[in-house]
N, C-alpha and C positions, 0 to 999 in steps of 0.2 A: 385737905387736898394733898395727894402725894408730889412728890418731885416730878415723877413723868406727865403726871397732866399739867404741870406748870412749863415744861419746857416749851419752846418754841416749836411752833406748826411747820415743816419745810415750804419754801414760795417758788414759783418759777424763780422770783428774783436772786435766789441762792443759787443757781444750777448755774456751770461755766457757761459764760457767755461764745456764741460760736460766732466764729470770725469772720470778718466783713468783707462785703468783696474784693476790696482794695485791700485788704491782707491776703487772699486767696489771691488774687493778680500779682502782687508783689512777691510772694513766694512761689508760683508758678515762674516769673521772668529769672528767681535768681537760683532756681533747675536748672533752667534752659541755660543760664547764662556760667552755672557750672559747667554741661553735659560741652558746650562748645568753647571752654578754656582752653584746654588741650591743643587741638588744633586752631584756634584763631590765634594762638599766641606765637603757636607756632611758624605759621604764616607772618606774622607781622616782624616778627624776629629776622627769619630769612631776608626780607621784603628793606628790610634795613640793611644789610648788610652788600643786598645789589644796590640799594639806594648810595652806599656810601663807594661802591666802586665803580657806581654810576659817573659820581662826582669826578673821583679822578681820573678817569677816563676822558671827560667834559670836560676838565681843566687843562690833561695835557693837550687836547685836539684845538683847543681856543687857544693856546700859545704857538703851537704850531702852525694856524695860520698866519702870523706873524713874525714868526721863527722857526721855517721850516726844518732846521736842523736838529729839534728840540729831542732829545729820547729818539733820534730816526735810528740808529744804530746800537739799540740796547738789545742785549739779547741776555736772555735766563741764563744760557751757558755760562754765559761770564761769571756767573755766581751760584752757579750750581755744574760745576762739571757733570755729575754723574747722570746728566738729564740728555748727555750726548747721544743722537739716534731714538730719542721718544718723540711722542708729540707737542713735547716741550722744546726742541732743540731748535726750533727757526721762530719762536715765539718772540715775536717783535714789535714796537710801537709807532712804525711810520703810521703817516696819516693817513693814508687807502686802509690802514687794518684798525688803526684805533680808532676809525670814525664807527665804522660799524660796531664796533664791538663793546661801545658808548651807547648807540640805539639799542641794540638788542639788551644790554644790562639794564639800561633805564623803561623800555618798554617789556622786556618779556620779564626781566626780572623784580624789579621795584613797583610798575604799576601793575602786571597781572597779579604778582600775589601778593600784593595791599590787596587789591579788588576783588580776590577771590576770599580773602579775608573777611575782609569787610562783608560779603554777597552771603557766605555762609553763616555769620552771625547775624544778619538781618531777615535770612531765612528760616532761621532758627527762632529768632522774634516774632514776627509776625506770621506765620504758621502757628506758630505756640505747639512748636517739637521737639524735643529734646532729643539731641545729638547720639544717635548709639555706634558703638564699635568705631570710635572716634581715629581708630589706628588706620582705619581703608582712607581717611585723607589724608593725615599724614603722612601715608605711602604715594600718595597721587604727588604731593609736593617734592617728597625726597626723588621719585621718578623724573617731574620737569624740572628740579634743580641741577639731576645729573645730566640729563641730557643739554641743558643750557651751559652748562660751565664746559662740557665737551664743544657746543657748536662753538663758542667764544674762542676756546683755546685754538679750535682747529681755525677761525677766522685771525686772530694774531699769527698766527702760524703759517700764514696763507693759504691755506687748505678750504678756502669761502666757493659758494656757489657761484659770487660773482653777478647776482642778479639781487637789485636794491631792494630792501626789504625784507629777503627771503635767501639771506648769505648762508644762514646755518644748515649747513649738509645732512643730509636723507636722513642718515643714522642716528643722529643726535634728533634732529624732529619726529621721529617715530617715539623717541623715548620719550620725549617733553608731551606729546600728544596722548599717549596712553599715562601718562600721569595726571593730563587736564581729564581725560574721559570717564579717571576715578570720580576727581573731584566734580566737575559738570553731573555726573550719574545720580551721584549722593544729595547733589542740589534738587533735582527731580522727583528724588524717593521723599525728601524732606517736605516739596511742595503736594507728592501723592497724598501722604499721609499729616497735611494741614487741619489744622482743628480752628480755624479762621476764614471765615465766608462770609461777604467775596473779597477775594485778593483785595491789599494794597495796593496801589499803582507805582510803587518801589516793588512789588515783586513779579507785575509783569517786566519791566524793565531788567531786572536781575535774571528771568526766563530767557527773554530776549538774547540777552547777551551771555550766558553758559550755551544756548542750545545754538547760538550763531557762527560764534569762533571757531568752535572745532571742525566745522564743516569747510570755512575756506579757509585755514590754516593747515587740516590736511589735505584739501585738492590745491591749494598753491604748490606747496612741498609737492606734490603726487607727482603736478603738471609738468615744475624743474628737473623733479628727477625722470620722467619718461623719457627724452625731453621734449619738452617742448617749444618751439625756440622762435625765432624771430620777433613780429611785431606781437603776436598773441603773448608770446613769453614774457611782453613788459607790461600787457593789459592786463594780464591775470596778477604780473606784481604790484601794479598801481591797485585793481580792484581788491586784493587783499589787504595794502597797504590802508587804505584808506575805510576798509571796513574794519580794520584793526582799533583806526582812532574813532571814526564818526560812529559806529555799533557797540563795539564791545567796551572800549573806552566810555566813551559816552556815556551807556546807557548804565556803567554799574554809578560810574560820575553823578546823574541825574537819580538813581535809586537812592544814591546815599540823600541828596542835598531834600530830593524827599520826605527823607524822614526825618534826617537830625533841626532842620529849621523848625516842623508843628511841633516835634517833641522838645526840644530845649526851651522855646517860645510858651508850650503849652496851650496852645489851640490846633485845631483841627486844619488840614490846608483849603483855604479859600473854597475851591473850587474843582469838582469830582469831574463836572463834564468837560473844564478844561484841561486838566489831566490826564483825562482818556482821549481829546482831541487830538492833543502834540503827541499821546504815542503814536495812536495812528497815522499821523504824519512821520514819524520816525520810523515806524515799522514799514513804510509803504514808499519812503526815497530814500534812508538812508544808504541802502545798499546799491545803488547807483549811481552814486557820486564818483565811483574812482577814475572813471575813464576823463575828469579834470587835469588830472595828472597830464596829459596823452597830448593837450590841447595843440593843434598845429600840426602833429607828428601823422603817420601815413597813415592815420584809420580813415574807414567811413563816416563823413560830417555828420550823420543822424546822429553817430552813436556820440560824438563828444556834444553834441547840440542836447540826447536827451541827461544827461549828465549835466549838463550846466541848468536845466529845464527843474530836475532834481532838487540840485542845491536852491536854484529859489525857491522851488515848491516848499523845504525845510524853515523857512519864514513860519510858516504856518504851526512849527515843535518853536520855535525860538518864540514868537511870540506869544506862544500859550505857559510856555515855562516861567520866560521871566516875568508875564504879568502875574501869575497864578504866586509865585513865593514874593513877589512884590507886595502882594493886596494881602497873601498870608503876615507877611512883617508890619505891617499897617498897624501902625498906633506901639509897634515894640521895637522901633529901629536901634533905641538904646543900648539895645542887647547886645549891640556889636562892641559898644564899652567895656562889659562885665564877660561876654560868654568866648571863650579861646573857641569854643566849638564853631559857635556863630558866626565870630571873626572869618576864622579861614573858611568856612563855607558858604559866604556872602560873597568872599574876594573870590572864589572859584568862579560862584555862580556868575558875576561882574565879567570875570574874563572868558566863560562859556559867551557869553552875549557878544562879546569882542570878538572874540574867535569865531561866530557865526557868520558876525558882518562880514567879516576881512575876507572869509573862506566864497562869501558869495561876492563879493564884490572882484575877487580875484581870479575867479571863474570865468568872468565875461572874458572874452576873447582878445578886445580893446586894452585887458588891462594885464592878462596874462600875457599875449605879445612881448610886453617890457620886462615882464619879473619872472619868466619861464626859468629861465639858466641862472637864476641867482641866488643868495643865500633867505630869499623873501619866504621862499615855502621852507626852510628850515626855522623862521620864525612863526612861522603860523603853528609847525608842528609844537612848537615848546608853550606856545597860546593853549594848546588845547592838552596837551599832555602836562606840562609842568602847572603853568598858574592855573588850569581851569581842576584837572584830575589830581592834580598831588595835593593840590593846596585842600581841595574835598576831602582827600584821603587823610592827611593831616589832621581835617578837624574831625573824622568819623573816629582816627586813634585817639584822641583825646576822649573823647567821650566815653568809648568802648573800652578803655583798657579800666578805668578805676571798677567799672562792673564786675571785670573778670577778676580783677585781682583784691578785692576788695579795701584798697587805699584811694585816695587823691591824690595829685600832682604834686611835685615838693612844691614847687616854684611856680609862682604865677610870672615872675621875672623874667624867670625861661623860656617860656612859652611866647613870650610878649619879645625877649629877641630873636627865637627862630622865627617868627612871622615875619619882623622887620627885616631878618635877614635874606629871608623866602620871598616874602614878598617884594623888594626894592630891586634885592636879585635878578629876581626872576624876571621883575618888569623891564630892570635895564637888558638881561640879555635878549627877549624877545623885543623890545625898541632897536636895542643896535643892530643884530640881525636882519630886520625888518629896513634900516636906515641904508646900510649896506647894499638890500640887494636894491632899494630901489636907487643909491646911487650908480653901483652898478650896470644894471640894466638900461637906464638911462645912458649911459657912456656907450654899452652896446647898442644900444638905437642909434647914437649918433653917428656917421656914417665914414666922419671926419676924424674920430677918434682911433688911434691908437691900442693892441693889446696893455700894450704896459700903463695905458692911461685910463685902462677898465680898471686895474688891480690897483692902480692907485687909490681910483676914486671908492673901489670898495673895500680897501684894507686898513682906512681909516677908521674905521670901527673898531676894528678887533680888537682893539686893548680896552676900548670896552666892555665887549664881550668878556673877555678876560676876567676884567677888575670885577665883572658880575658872578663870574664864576668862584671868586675868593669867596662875595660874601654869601652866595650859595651854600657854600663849602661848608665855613663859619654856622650858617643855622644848622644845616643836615648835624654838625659833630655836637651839636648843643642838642638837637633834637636825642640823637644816638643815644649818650649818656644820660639821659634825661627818661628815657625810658629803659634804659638797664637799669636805674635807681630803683623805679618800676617795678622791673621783674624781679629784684630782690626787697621788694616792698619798703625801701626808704623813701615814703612819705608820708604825706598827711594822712592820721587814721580816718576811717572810713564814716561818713556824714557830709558834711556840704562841700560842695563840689569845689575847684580851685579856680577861683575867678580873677579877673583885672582887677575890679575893684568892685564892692559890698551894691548889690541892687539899691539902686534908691540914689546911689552916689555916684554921680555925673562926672565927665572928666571933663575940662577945658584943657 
């Protein structure tokens, strides 16, 4: 018998084995999760950087109310002569300029593009699209970044519209809107061309809110600059005001916690018809809510009656969300032990609920009455923007960034004190705010009181406020650095993720 009739017969079982679908899905996600590096990174980057002059912004206006002299008479000049006769040259930090220009960093700058971040790498996920010609968004970002460091500058400068809300001047929101219109546009092409049927209910949420904002964002601007003025001129800033937080905030807030709870968790969420319930509710009174604002002031009672009709009708998103990621955590609450991700988007979700009640309960008329002229709805806004949106946003970077970059977090340590520092923060300055206006308002109801014995009763807080704002401060520059480590990939190489502490091991 020769040598080739003894060799061996070939078998299917010799032939390369082809890969499984969970290899084909896993190399699929980290396409995707190359093609949208570029730009998510880049967004998050930016989104830092207003976050951290968010902060001092926030710190000097919280001293200021206690020492109104604080930075009132700094000007650029002083330290840049050649800035004399620019738009730098009356660039000042009294408290009429730096309050706004505190809002507008912390909303236009830190949470829109976190969230736009965030909205494009989850649409890029669940679509299962890979991000082409990734430089049309980073052009949309460098566009609303210029025209935002313009409205800011022109607002310390005093160069502001003057109408709350919507200070940054025509020229500067032309720019920042044709920069969102890139990015909103590209969000659309990504959902045309989805290879995912039927949508997530994170990316109705995320449609919601790209295709919402640009519409009253630019007819509020539109309206200011025509002008339009009187009592309609403060409806339209309340109704955009507040479709700013309860729309577009909101809903990219709710896309995230969406998905990072089933995914980290590893089950699927609860409940598909209560999901599509609360959008519905969300889609069908959120944008009605603004004219809460208004409450008292010289409109027609219908219109602040169906505005208040609204807000309770939102019962109906508020209870479908928190039972739905409630009953989804069911049997995994642990999680919040081990998972950074889970932590900060549990505590979001906690204070979404919080910021629901207070937001209806403060509506009624009986209870606005007291807290209209106070610092109360400046605590509601930091319920919904800071602990309910950042703290979301927080734990969507955590998760998102070791994908793009492919490392881990150095420090579980880190992580574990910007939370406590975010979180303690946060809660103390929305309590003292909130303590504030209602000692406040109280004093102005009473009928016997004195101006100076309003400001008494409500300036007791602010060193509060204040001391919250350190330790704010304190996590934001832990966070910062924590993720430049990040971007220059000093950390843990790439495998299990950087937890509190090891699954299985409980903390007391």
């Amino acid at each position: 018998m020769t040598a080739a009739a003894l060799a061996p017969t070939p078998t299917a079982a010799s032939a390369p084995e082809a890969p499984s679908a969970a290899q084909v899905q896993a190399a699929e996600r980290a396409a995707i999760d190359a093609s949208a590096s570029g730009p998510v990174l880049f967004f998050f980057s930016n989104a830092i950087l207003w976050l951290l002059l968010a902060t001092v912004l926030g710190f000097i206006t919280s001293i200021q109310l206690h020492h109104p002299g604080f930075l009132a008479n700094f000007s650029i000049v002083s330290l840049l002569p050649f800035t004399e006769g620019s738009l730098l040259a009356d660039l000042r930090l009294t408290y009429g300029r730096a309050l706004p220009a505190y809002t507008n960093a912390l909303g236009y700058g830190w949470a829109t593009l976190s969230g736009m971040g965030v909205a494009i790498w989850l649409l890029a996920r669940l679509c299962r699209v890979r991000i082409k010609v990734p430089g049309v968004l980073i052009t949309g970002a460098i566009f609303w970044q210029v025209g935002l460091t313009v409205g800011i500058l022109q607002i310390l400068g005093g160069k502001t519209t003057g109408v709350e809300g919507l200070e940054i001047p025509g020229s500067a929101a032309v720019l920042m809107l044709f920069g969102y219109l890139l990015v909103g546009l590209w969000g659309a092409l990504i959902f045309g061309y989805r290879r995912q049927a039927p949508a997530y209910i994170s990316v109705w949420y995320l449609l919601a809110a790209l295709f919402w904002f640009p519409w009253t964002f630019g007819l509020a601007h539109l309206a200011v600059a025509l002008p339009v003025q009187g009592v309609v001129q403060s409806l339209i800033a309340a109704w955009a005001a507040q479709n700013f937080l309860n729309v577009f905030i909101t809903a990219i807030g709710l896309a995230a916690a969406y998905y990072l709870i089933p995914k980290v968790i590893g089950r699927p969420i609860h409940s598909y018809h209560l999901a599509s319930t609360g959008f519905g509710a969300f889609i069908l009174f959120s944008g009605l809510t603004g004219a809460v604002r208004l409450s008292g002031g010289p409109l027609p009672a219908w219109l602040i009656t169906l505005s208040i009709a609204a807000t309770i009708l939102l019962l109906v998103q508020l209870a479908t969300v928190s039972t739905n990621l409630l009953l989804t955590m069911r049997g995994q609450h642990h999680m919040v032990y081990h998972s950074p991700t889970v932590r900060f988007t549990i505590f979001g979700v906690i204070s979404f609920t919080i910021a629901s009640v207070v937001g209806l309960l403060s509506s009624l008329r009986s209870v606005d009455r007291l807290l209209h002229f106070t610092f109360f709805q400046s605590a509601q806004t930091h319920l919904l923007l800071y602990a309910f949106f950042s703290m979301v946003m927080f734990g969507a970077i955590y998760y998102i960034l070791p994908r793009l970059l492919g490392c881990e977090w150095l420090s579980s340590s880190l992580i574990s004190w910007h939370f406590l520092a975010s979180a303690y923060g946060g809660g103390v300055l929305v309590v003292g705010l909130a303590l504030s206006g209602i000692a406040g308002g109280a004093a102005l109801a009473n009928p016997e009181s004195i101006f100076s014995q309003v400001i008494e009763d409500s300036s007791r807080y602010y060193v509060a406020s204040t001391l919250a704002w350190g330790m704010i401060g304190i996590g934001h520059v832990i966070f910062a650095l924590h993720f430049l480590l990040m971007l220059f990939r000093i950390g843990q190489p790439g495998g299990e993720p950087t937890l509190f502490a090891p699954i299985g091991e409980e903390k007391h």
